[in-house]
N, C-alpha and C positions, 0 to 999 in steps of 0.2 A: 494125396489127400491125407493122408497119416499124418504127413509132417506140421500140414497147418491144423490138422487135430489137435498135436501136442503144441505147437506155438498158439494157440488162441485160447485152450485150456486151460495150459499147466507154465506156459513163459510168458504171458503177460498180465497187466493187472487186470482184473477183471475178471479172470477166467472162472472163478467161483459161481456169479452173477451169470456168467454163460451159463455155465454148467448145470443151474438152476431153471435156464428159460428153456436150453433144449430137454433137459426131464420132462417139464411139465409138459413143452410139444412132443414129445412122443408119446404124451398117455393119449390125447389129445390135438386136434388142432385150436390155436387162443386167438384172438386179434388181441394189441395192444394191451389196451384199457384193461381188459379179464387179466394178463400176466400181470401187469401192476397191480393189481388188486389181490390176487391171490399170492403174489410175495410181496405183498405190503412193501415194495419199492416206488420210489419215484418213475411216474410216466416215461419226464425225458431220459432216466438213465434207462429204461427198460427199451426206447425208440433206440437209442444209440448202441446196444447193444444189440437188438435184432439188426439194426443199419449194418452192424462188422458181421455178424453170421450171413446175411442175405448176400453182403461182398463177396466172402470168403468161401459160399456152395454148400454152407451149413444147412440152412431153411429155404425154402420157398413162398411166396407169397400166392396169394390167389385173393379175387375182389380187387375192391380200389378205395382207396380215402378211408373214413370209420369202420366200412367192412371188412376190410384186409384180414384174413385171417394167417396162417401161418403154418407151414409143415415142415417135418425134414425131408431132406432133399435127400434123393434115393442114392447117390454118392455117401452121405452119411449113413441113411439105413444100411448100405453094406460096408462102413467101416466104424457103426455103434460098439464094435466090442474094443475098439481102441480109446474112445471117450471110458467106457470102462472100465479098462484099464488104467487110466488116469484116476478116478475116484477112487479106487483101490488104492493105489499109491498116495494119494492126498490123504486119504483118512489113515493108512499105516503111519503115518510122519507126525 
């Protein structure tokens, strides 16, 4: 899990906009709409984005269609100090 922590993070483009959607899900769980809205990003990039975390064992889904809300997935919950480690390192650079 580590590994695709730092490749979906910190090695590919994106990773910022990730980085941003799982913060907000961990204060929180959001469906879509509410994360677009609160990082004033675009819908479809914020769908395509949770689309590679939900791939990759980042989030979980729960509901269906408009409801879909969205959490991390308890693989992350026990490797969140590695995404923190990445922020640390982004913001030193």
């Amino acid at each position: 899990m580590k590994k695709i922590i730092w490749w979906l993070f910190a090695g590919t483009r994106g990773g910022e906009t990730r980085i941003k959607i799982v913060e907000k899900i961990k204060e929180r769980p959001y469906n879509s709409n509410q994360l677009a809205e609160i990082l004033k990003m675009d819908y479809k990039t914020i769908r395509h984005h949770i689309n590679v975390l939900l791939e990759n064992r980042i989030i979980t889904a729960t509901g269906d269609r408009y409801g879909t809300v969205y959490f991390l997935s308890d693989e992350m919950e026990e490797n969140y100090s590695v995404l923190e480690d990445i922020i640390q390192k982004i913001k030193g650079s």
